[in-house]
N, C-alpha and C positions, 0 to 999 in steps of 0.2 A: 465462298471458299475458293481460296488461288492453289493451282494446279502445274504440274509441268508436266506436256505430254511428249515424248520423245521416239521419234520414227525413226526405228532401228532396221526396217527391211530393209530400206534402200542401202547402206553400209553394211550389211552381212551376208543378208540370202542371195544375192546376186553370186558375190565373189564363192562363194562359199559352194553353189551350184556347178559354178564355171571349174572351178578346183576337181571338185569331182570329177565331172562330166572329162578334162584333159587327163587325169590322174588313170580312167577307165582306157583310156585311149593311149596312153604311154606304156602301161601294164600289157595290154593287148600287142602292143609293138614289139613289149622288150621280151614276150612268150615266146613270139610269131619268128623273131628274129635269130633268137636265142644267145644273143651277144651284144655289148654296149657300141652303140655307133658314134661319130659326134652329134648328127641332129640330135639322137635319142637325150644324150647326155645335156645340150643345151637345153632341151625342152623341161628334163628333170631342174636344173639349176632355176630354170623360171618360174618354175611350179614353187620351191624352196623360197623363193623371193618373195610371192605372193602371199605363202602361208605369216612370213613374217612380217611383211611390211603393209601390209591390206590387210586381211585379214585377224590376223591376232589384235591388231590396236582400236579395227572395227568392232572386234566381241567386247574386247576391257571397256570400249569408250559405253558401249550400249548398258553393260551392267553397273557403269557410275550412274548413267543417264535413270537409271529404273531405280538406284539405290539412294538418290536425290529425290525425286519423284516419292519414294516411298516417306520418307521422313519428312518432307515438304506437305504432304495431306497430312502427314500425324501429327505435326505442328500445330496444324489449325486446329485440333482437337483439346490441345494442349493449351492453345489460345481462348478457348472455350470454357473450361476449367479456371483459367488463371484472370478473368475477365470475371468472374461471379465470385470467387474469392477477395478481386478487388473490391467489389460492390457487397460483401457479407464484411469486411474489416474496416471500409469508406462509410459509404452512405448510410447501409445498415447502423453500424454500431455508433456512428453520431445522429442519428435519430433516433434510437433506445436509450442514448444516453439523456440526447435533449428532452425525452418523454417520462424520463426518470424525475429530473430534476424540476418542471413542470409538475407534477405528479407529488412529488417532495412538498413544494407551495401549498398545491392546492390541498394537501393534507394536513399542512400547517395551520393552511388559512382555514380548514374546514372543523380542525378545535380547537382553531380560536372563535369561530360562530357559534358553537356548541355551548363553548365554557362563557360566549356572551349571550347566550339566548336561556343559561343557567340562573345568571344576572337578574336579567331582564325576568324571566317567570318568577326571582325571589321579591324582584321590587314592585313585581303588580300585585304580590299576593301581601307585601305589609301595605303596599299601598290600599286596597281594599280595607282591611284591618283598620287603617286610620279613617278610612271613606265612613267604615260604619261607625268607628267607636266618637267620629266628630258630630255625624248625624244624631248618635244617640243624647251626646254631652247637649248638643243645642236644642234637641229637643223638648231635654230637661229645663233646660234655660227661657224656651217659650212658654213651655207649659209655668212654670212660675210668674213670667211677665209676658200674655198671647195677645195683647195689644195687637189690634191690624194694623196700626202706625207705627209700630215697631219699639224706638227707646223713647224713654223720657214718661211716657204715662205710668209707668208703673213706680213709678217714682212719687209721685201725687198721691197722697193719704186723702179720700172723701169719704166723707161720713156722713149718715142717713142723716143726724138733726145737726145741727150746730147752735145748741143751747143745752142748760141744766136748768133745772127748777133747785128755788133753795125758799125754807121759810125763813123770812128777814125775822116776824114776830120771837121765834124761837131758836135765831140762830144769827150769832153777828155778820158783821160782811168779812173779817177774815177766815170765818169758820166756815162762811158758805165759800168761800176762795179754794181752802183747804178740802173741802169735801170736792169740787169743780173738779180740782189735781188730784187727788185720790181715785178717780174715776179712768180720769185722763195715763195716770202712771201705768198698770195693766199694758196699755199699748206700746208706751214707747219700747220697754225690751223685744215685744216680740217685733216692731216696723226695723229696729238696729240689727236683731237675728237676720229675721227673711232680706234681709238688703247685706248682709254680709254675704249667706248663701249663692245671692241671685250674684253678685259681685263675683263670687269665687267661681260660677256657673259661667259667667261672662267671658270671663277671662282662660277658664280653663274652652269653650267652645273657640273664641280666638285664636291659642295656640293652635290648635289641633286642626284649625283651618288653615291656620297659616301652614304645619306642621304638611298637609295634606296637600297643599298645592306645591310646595316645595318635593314630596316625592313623586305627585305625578308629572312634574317637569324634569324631575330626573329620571324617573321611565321611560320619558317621550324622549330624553335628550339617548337613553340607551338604547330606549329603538331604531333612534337613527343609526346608532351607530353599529347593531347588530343588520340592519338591512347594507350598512353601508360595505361593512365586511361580507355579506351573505351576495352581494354585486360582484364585489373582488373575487368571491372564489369560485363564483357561476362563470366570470369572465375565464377565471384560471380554467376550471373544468370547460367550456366550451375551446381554449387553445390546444387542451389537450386530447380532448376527441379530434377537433378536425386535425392535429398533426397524429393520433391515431388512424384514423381511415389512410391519411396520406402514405403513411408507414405501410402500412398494411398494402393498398395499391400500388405503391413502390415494388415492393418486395413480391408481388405476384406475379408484376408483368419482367422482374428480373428474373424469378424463377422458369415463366415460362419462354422468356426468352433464350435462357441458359440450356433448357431440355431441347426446342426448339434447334440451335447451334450445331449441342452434340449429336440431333439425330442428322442434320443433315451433312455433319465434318462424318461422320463415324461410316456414313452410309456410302460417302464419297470414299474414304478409308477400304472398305471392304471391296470395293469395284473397283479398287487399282489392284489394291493387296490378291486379291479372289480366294479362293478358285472361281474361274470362269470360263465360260462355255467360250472353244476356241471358235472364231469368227473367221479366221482366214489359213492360209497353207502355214504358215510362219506361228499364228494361233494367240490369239485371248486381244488384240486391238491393246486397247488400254492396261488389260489384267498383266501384272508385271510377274505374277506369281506360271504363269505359261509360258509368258517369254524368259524368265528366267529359265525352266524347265527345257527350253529350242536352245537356249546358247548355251550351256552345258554339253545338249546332244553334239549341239555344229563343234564347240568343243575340242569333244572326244573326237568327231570325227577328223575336221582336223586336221589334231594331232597326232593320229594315227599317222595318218599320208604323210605329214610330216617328218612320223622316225622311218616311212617307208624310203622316202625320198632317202633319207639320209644315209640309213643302211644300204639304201641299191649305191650309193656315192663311192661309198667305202669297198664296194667289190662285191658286196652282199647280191642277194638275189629278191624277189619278192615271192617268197615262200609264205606257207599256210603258221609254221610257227613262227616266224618273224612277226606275221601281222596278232597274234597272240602277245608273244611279248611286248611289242609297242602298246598294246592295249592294257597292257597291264599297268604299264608304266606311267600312265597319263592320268594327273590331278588336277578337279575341278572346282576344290575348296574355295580358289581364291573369286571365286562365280557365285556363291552363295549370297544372298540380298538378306537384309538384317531386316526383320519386321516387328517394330516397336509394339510388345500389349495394348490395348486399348484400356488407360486404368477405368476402374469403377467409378461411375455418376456420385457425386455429390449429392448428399441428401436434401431435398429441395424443401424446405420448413415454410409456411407462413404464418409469423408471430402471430399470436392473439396478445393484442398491446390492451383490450378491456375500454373501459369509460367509466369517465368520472361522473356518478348523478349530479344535478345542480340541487343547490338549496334555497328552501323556502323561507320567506320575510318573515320576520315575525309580525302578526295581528294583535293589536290591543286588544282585551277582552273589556266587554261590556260593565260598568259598573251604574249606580245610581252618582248622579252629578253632586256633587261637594258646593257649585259653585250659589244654587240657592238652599239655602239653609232655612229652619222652618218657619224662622222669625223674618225673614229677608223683604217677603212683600204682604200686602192685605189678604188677609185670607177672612175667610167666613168661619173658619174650624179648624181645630189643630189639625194639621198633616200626618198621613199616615208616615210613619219609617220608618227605614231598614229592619230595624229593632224595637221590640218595644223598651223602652226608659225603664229602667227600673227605678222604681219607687223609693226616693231618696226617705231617708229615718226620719226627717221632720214632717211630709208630706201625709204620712196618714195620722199625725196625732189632733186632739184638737187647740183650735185654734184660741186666744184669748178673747173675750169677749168687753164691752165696756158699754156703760148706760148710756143715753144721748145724753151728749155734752156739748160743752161750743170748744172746739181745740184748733189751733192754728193748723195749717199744710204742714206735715212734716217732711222733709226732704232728705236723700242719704249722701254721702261724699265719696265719691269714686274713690278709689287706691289701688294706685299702679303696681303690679307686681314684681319683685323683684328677681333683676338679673346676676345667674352666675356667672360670673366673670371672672376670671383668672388671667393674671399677666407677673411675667414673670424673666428673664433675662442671663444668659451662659455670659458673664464678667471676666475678660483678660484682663489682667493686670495691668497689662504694658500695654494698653490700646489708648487708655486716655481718657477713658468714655467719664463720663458723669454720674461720679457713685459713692455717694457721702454713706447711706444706710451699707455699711459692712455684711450686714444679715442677709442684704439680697441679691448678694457677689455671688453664685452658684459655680462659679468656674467659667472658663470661657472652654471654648469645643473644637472638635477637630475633626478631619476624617472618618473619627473611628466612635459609631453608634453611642449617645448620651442619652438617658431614661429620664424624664424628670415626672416626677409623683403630682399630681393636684391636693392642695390642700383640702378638697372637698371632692367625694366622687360625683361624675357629671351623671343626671338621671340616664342618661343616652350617649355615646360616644359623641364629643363635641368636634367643632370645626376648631383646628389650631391653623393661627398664622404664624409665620416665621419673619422678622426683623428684616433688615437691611444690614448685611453681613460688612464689619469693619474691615479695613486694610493694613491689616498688619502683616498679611503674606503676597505674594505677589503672582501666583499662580492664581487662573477665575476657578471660582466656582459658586454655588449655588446650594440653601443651605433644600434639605428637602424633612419630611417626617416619613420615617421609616416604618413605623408602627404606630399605632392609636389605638385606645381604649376608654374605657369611660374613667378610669383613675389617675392613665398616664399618658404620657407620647414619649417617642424615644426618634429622634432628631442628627442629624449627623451633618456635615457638607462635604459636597458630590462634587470633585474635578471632573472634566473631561476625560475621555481616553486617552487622549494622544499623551496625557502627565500624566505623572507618578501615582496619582490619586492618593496623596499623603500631603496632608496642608497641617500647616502651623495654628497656633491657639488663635482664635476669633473672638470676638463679643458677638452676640446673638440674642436680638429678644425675643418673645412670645408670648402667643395668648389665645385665651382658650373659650370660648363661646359654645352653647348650644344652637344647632339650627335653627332658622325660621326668621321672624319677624320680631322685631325688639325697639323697644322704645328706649329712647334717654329719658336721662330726669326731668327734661322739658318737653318730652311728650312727641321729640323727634323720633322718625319711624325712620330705622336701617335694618339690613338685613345681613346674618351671617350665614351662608348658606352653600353647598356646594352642588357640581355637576361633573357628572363623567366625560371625558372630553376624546375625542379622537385626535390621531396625528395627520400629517398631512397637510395640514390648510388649515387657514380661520375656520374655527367653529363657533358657535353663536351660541351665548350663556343668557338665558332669561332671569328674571328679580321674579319673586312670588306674587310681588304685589307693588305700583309705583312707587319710587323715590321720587322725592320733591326736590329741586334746587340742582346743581350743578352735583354730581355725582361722583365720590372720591371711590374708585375701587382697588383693593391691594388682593392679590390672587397668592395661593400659595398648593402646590402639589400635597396631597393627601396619601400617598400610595408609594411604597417601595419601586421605585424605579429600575427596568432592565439598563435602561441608557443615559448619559449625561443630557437631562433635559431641563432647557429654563424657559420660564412662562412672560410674555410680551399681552398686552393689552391694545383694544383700537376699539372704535366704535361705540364711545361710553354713552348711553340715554337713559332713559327717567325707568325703562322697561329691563335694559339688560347691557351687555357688551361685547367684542369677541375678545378669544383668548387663542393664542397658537401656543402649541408645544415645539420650545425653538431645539433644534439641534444644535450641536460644539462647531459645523463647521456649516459656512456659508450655504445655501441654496441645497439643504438637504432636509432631510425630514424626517420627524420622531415617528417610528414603528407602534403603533399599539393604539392604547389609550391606558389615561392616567384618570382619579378622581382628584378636579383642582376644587378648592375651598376657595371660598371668597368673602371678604367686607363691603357693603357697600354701602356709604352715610352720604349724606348730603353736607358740603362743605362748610366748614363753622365750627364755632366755640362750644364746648356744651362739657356734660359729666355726665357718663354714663356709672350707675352703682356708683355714684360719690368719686371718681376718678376722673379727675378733666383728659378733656381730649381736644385735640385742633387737629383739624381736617384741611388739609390744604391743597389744589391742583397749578403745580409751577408754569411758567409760560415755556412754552417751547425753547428753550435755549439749554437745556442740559447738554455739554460733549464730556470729551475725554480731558477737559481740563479741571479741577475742582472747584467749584462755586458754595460759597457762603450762601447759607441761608436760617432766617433768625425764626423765632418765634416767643409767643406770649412765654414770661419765668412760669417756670414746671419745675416741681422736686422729681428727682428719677427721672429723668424722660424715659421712653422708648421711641422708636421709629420703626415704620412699617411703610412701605412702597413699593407704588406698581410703576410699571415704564410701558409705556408707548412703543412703538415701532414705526420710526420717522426714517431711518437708516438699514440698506440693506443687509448690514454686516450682525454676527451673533453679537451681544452685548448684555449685562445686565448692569445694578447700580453698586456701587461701595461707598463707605461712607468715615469719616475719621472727624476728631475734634470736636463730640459732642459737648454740650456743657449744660446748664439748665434753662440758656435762650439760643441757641444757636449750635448749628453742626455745618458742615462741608460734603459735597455728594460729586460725585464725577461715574462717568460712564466705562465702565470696564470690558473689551473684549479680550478675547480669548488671540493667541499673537499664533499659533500654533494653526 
C-alpha cells in the first residue's frame, strides 16, 4: 500500500503562533497608547502581510496535501477491487469455460461408451445363442457319426456276415441272386436317409461354427473398441479434474488474496481518514481527519486578526464587537477534505467445478469354447454339452433290419450346399457400361437414397458390397449402404463436405451374401464377413478361418455414415487385413466407428452358385491416369474393388468403358 504523508507543522503552527503571540502584543500597545503611532501602524501592516502571504497559502497548501493523501490510500482500495474483478472476467471465466467444453467431450465421449458397451453386451449375448445352438447341432452330428477318428468311418457300411445261404437244389442261381438283393434292398433306403441327415447335420454344425467365430471376432473387435473409447474419455475425465482442482486453487488463493488487500488498504484508509487519538499539540500525526479539524481552528483564527488588522487600518478600533463581527464573517467550507465510502467487499465464491468419474473396460464374460466341437478329437464317450440335443424324429424310431448277406461297402456322396447369392447393379444409360440383358438396367443412382428389394429374403441380414462407382460426374465420392435388412438394402453416394453433396446419375453394382464361410462350386473357401471398425488409425480385421492363396479383399461400409468416409486396405494375409476409415481431407481422421463388410477369396477363376467370378490383385502401378485392364469374356460383368494406401493423399477408384473383357480404372482424389 503507497502513501503520501505530508508535514504540515512546520508551514502553519509556527507562523500561526508568532501571528498571535505579536497580534497580543500590538492590541496591548494600541489599549496602552490609546492612539495609532507610526511604529504601531508598521507593525499592523506586517502582521496583514503575513496573514496573507505565509500563512493563508501555508493552510490551503496543507489541506490539498491531506485531500491527496486521502484519495491516494482510497485508490489502493479501489485497486483491490478492480484487480479481482480482473481475475473473476480473465482467468476465472476462461477456465469455466475451458472446463465446460472439456466437460461437453467428456460427456460426448461417455455416450458414446455406453451406447458402445450396449453393442458389445447385444453381441455377447447372440454370440452365446450361437455358442450353444452350434454346440447342440454338432452334437447331434457326433452322436449320429462318434467315431473317435472323427470323418470318414461312418461312411463305411460293416456288416456282421458277408454271405446268404440259398438252396441251389430248389432254387436256380438267378432266383437265389434275387433273393441275395431282396435282403440287401431294406438297407439301402435307410444308409441314403441317415447319410442325407448326417449331411444336413454336417453342414448345418459348419455354418454355425463358422457363423460363431465370425461373431466372437466381432465382439472382440467391439471390445476393443468400447475400451478404446472408455481410454479416451478416462483421459478426457482425468484433464478435467486436474484442470478442476487447478480452478478451484486458483480462485481460493485469488479470493484470499483479494480479502487479504482490502483488509490491509481499508485499515490503512481509516488511520489517515480517523478519528484518531491526537498525538501531538497540532494533533492526530498521520490522522488527516484532526488536522483538518486544527486548520479550520488556525483558520478561523486567523482570520479573525486578519479583519482586526484591517478594521484597526481603516480608523477602526479593536473593540469587543468588531471582533464578533469578524467572526461572523469567516468561512471555512473551502477547508473541508472529501472522504471517499469504502464500497462493499465483493462476494468472494469458490466454484465447486465437480469431477468427472472414469469408466470401466468392458470384460468378456465367460462362455463354453466353440473352438472344440464334440466330434473335434478322440474321445472315449460322447461329450457332455451346453445343451442336451434334442432328439431328432428319426432317432428314436426303429431302425431296418436285414438277414446276413454278402453286400458290397456302401458309401454316401457329399453335397455342398447351396449359396444365396444376389448380385445385381444401378445402370446409367450414358456411362457405357456393358449391358445387353435390358431387364437388369435398374437405373443408375445418385446422391439421393435407392432401396433395392432381393429377389429372395436373406435368412439373416446379409453383407452387401458396393461396385466400383463409374465416372460420369466429376466431383469424388463414395458409394455407401444406408440401410440393410434381410429383404433389402437402400444404397446412395456420399460427397464430401466441402461439395454440394448432389452428384449426377452413376452405374453402381452389388451384391449381397450371407455371413461366414462359403465355398465355390470348386470347393474354394472365401469368406463374406464383417467387423466394426474404429477411426483414427489402421485397425486390424481378422477372416474366421484361413484363406489359401494370395487374398483379393474388397471392403465396403455397412452403416449410415455421420461423415464423408472412404475405406483404404494394407496388410492383406492368409488370416486378415487392415482397413482405415479415410477422411475427405489429408491427415485427418474419421470420428466414430462404422460396420465395414468385407469379401475375401483367394485369387482365381472359379463360379460361385453357377456365376463366374475372376478374382484379380493389380501390381502396384494404379495413379491418377486411367489404365486398361482386360479380363476372361463374362456376360454382365460387375466390378468390385479395394485399394491400397501407397500415397498419402485421400483417394479412391472410378472406373469407365466396361465391356464384357475389359474396363479402365484410375485413381480419384478429392481436389478440394
Amino acid at each position: 500500500v503507497s502513501a503520501v504523508k505530508v508535514d504540515v507543522s512546520s508551514h502553519v503552527d509556527s507562523p500561526v503562533n508568532a501571528l498571535k503571540q505579536q497580534f497580543s502584543e500590538v492590541e496591548a500597545q494600541i489599549k496602552s497608547a490609546g492612539q495609532v503611532t507610526p511604529g504601531v501602524y508598521s507593525t499592523v501592516k506586517k502582521l496583514q502581510k503575513m496573514v496573507e502571504s505565509i500563512i493563508e497559502p501555508a493552510i490551503l497548501e496543507s489541506h490539498a496535501a491531506d485531500q491527496l493523501l486521502v484519495l491516494t490510500v482510497f485508490r489502493e482500495i479501489i485497486s483491490c477491487d478492480a484487480q479481482y474483478k480482473k481475475f473473476l472476467a480473465g482467468d476465472k471465466s476462461k477456465a469455466q469455460a475451458a472446463l465446460k467444453s472439456v466437460k461437453t467431450e467428456w460427456t460426448h465421449c461417455g455416450g458414446s461408451v455406453e451406447e458402445l458397451k450396449q453393442k458389445y453386451s447385444e453381441c455377447l449375448d447372440n454370440r452365446d445363442v450361437l455358442v450353444r445352438h452350434n454346440n447342440t447341432v454338432c452334437c447331434q452330428e457326433f452322436a449320429v457319426c462318434s467315431s473317435p477318428t472323427g470323418y470318414g468311418d461312418c461312411e463305411v457300411v460293416k456288416l456282421e456276415s458277408g454271405f446268404a445261404g440259398c438252396n441251389y437244389k430248389d432254387m436256380t442261381g438267378e432266383e437265389c441272386f434275387a433273393h441275395a438283393k431282396s435282403l440287401v434292398a431294406p438297407l439301402e433306403g435307410y444308409f441314403a436317409s441317415q447319410d442325407k441327415k448326417y449331411e444336413a447335420l454336417r453342414f448345418e454344425c459348419a455354418k454355425f461354427t463358422a457363423a460363431t467365430k465370425a461373431k466372437v471376432a466381432e465382439c472382440a473387435y467391439l471390445q476393443e473398441a468400447v475400451n478404446a473409447k472408455v481410454t479416451q474419455a478416462n483421459e478426457q475425465a482425468e484433464e478435467f479434474n486436474e484442470a478442476a482442482e487447478h480452478t478451484e486453487a486458483n480462485c481460493r488463493t485469488a479470493c484470499s488474496d483479494y480479502k487479504e488487500c482490502r483488509a490491509k488498504t481499508i485499515s490503512a484508509y481509516q488511520k489517515v481518514v480517523g478519528p484518531c487519538e491526537t498525538t501531538s499539540s497540532y494533533g492526530g500525526g498521520d490522522c488527516v481527519k484532526n488536522r483538518e479539524n486544527d486548520r479550520k481552528s488556525e483558520w478561523e483564527a486567523t482570520q479573525t486578526i486578519a479583519c482586526l488588522l484591517k478594521h484597526y487600518c481603516t480608523g477602526g478600533k479593536f473593540e469587543d464587537e468588531q471582533v464578533e463581527n469578524c467572526k461572523a464573517s469567516i468561512d471555512s467550507y473551502h477547508l473541508a477534505v472529501t472522504y471517499p465510502q469504502v464500497p462493499e467487499e465483493m462476494p468472494c465464491e469458490i466454484p465447486d467445478c465437480g469431477r468427472c468419474p472414469g469408466c470401466d473396460e468392458c470384460v468378456d464374460r465367460p462362455y463354453y469354447q466353440y473352438e472344440t466341437p464334440c466330434y473335434g478329437s478322440a474321445l472315449e464317450e460322447v461329450p457332455v454339452c451346453m445343451e442336451e440335443p434334442e432328439c431328432p424324429e428319426w432317432c428314436g424310431g426303429e431302425q431296418p433290419t436285414a438277414a446276413p448277406t454278402t453286400a458290397a461297402p456302401t458309401t454316401t456322396t457329399t453335397t455342398r450346399a447351396a449359396v444365396h447369392l444376389e448380385v445385381g447393379q444401378y445402370t446409367d444409360s450414358r456411362s457405357g457400361t456393358f449391358e445387353k440383358d435390358k431387364a437388369l438396367n435398374e437405373g443408375g443412382i445418385t446422391h439421393a437414397p435407392k432401396t433395392q428389394t432381393f429377389s429372395k429374403a436373406f435368412t439373416q441380414k446379409p453383407v452387401v458390397l458396393a461396385g466400383v462407382v463409374t465416372m460420369d460426374g466429376g466431383h469424388p465420392v463414395v458409394p455407401s449402404v444406408e440401410e440393410l435388412t434381410a429383404t433389402s438394402a437402400t444404397m446412395r453416394l456420399h460427397e464430401p463436405d466441402c461439395y454440394d453433396d448432389w452428384h449426377t446419375t452413376e452405374t453402381l453394382a452389388w451384391t449381397a451374401m450371407e455371413a461366414g464361410i462359403h465355398e465355390t462350386d470348386a470347393g474354394v473357401k472365401f469368406e463374406m464377413g464383417s467387423a466394426l471398425v474404429s477411426g483414427g488409425g489402421w485397425m486390424p480385421v481378422k477372416f474366421s478361418a484361413p484363406i489359401e492363396g494370395d487374398v483379393v479383399v474388397v471392403p465396403t461400409i455397412q452403416s449410415k455414415t455421420d461423415e464423408w468416409t472412404n475405406l483404404r486396405i494394407q496388410k492383406v494375409t492368409s488370416t486378415g487385413f487392415e482397413v482405415l476409415l479415410e477422411a475427405a481431407k489429408k491427415n485427418e481422421h474419421v470420428k466414430g466407428s462404422e460396420t465395414v463388410g468385407f469379401m475375401a477369396i483367394p485369387a482365381g477363376d472359379g463360379t460361385i452358385a453357377g456365376r463366374k467370378y475372376h478374382a484379380r490383385l493389380t501390381p502396384t502401378e494404379m495413379t491418377e491416369a486411367w489404365r486398361t485392364y482386360s479380363f476372361p469374356a463374362t456376360s454382365n460383368p460387375r466390378v468390385f474393388a479395394g485399394m491400397t494406401h501407397n500415397g498419402g493423399d485421400t483417394a479412391n477408384l472410378r472406373m469407365k468403358g466396361l465391356t464384357g473383357s475389359s474396363l479402365q480404372f484410375r485413381v480419384h482424389e478429392p481436389s478440394k
